[in-house]
N, C-alpha and C positions, 0 to 999 in steps of 0.2 A: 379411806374408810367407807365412804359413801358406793366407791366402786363394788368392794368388797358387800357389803351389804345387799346391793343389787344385783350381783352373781350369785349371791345365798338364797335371795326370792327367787328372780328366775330360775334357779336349779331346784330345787323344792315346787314351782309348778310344773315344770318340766319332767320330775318324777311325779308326783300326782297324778297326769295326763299318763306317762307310761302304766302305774298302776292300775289306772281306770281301764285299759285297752289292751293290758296284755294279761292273759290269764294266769301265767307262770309268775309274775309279779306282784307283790303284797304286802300291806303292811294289816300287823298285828292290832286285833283291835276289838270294841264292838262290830256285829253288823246291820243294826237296822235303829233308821231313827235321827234326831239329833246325838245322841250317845256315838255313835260312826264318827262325826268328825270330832267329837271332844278327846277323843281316845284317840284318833290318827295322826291327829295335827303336831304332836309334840312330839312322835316319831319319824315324822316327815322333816321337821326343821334339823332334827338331829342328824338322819340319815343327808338331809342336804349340804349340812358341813362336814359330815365325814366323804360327800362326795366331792366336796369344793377342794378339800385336803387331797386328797387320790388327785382329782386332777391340777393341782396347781405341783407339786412334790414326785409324786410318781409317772406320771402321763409324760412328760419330758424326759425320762430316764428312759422308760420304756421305748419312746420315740426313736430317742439318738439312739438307740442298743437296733431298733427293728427297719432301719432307714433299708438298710439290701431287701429286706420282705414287704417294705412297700413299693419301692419302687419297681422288683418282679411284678408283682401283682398291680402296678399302675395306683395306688393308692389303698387300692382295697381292704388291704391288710389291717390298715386302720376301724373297716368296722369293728374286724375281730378284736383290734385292741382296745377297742372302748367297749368291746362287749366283757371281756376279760375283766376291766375296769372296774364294770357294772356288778361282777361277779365278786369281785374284791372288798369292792365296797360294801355287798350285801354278808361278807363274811365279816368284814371287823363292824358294823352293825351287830351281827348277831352277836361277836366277842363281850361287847359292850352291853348286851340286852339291850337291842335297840328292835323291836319287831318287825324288823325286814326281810321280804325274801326273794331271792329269783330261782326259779324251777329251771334248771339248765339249759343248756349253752342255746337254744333257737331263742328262747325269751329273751336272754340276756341280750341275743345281736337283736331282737327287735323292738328290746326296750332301749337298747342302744341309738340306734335309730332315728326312735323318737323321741329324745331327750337332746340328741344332736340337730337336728331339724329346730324344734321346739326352740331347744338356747339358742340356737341362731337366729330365730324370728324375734323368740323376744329383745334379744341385743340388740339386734336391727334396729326395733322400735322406743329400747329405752337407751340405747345409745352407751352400751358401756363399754368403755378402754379399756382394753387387758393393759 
């Protein structure tokens, strides 16, 4: 449970950080003031467990189904799939009214990105076991 929790913060900074830095990325909200995070923050934790879902559930199906397209492409292939992801995610957020958004496919691979960089630094530093 503890793991789980700690894959839910870290993923929720990790979008935050993408949101701050990439333009096509967003969540719905106020903009200016303390009013910005009071309105953000509760669409951030939400879109971080619909992201923790996609990747714990779908990220593995997709994997095993795209192993011939990464390995052509020596790995690569995997940005595009976690940009996919990222696009996935920001649709069953919106299904849900969850005010998220990504502006097509370049955002998504560089909020990808850096959301994978990001989880992996913070893992690094808080240590969590898949």
């Amino acid at each position: 449970m503890l793991a789980f929790l700690s894959r839910w913060v870290i993923t929720a900074a990790a979008l935050a950080l993408a949101a701050q830095l990439i333009d096509g990325i967003w969540f719905e909200g106020a903009t200016s003031g303390r009013a910005e995070f009071d309105d953000k923050w509760l669409p951030l934790v939400g879109v971080a467990l619909i992201s923790c879902a996609v990747t714990a559930f779908v990220k593995p199906l997709l994997t095993l189904l795209s192993i011939p397209f990464i390995l052509v492409t020596l790995g690569l292939f995997l940005i595009v799939l976690n940009a996919l992801l990222l696009r996935l995610t920001a649709w069953l957020a919106d299904v849900v009214d969850i005010g998220f958004h990504v502006d097509g496919f370049w955002a998504a691979v560089w909020g990808s990105i850096i959301i994978s960089v990001t989880t992996w630094f913070l893992d690094a530093i808080v240590g969590v076991d898949d």
